[in-house]
C-alpha positions, 0 to 999 in steps of 0.5 A: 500500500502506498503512503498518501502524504508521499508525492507520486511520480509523474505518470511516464510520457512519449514525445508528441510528434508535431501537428499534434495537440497534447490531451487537454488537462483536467479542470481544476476545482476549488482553488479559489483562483485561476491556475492553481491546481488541486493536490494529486490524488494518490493513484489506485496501485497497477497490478504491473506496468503499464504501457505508454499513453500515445497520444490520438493521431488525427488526419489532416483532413479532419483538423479543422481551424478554431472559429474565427481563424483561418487554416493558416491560424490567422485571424479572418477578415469580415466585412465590417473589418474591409469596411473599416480598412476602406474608411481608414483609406479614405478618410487618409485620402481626404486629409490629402486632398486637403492638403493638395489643395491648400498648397495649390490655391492660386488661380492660373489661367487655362485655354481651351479650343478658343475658351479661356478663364481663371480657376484654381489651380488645385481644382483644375487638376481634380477635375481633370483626374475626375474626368480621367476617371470616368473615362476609364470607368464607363467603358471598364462598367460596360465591359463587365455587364457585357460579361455578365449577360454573355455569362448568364446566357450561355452558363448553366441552367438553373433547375 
């Protein structure tokens, strides 16, 4: 018989290979505060050795990433966080702008197929940005409803 005042040994253990969690430890009970442990209790007497505990093998097609986290063990994006990223952008894009157009406040004179006038220098150069925009931007818009329609006709037929 064994003498319950005595400290035990620690039960034998085998490496864990890698990709391999450790078995999850008890839950601990009546300590007050977190982390501490309660005393062993003395472990019944083994009528002979005992093998060594190997831990489950998992596939890898059944490990699965906690939620919220991707399989590379980041954190996955939301909508919300590319909403708030993209207000981020923009509101440093306006700070910018401001700048830019502080910076340029003197007016200049433009010519234009026999038009002429006085505007600031800054919003001369928005404008003309702005007008490069839309010029790449109306025909890209087209493009993609021509995809669009030209994927809806010839794809496959909903049931």
């Amino acid at each position: 018989m064994t003498d319950p005042n005595q400290p035990h040994p620690p039960p034998p253990t085998a490496p864990i290979p890698e990709g391999i969690a450790p078995p999850a430890l008890p839950p601990t009970e009546g300590t007050g505060f977190a982390g501490a442990a309660d005393p062993v209790p003395p472990a019944p007497a083994a009528a002979g050795p005992m093998p060594p505990a190997t831990p489950e093998r998992t596939s890898p097609e059944r490990t699965s990433p906690a939620p919220g986290f991707d399989s590379r063990g980041r954190v996955r994006g939301t909508k919300v966080s590319g909403l708030w990223v993209g207000l981020i952008g923009t509101a440093l894009f306006l700070i910018l702008l401001v700048i830019f157009i502080a910076q340029n406040s003197h007016r200049v004179s433009l010519h234009f197929f026999g038009w002429h006038g006085q505007f600031s220098l800054a919003l001369t150069i928005l404008l003309s940005a702005v007008i490069g925009v839309l010029l790449v931007a109306i025909p890209g818009t087209a493009r993609i409803v021509q995809l669009r329609r030209a994927l809806r006709q010839n794809g496959p037929r909903a049931g």
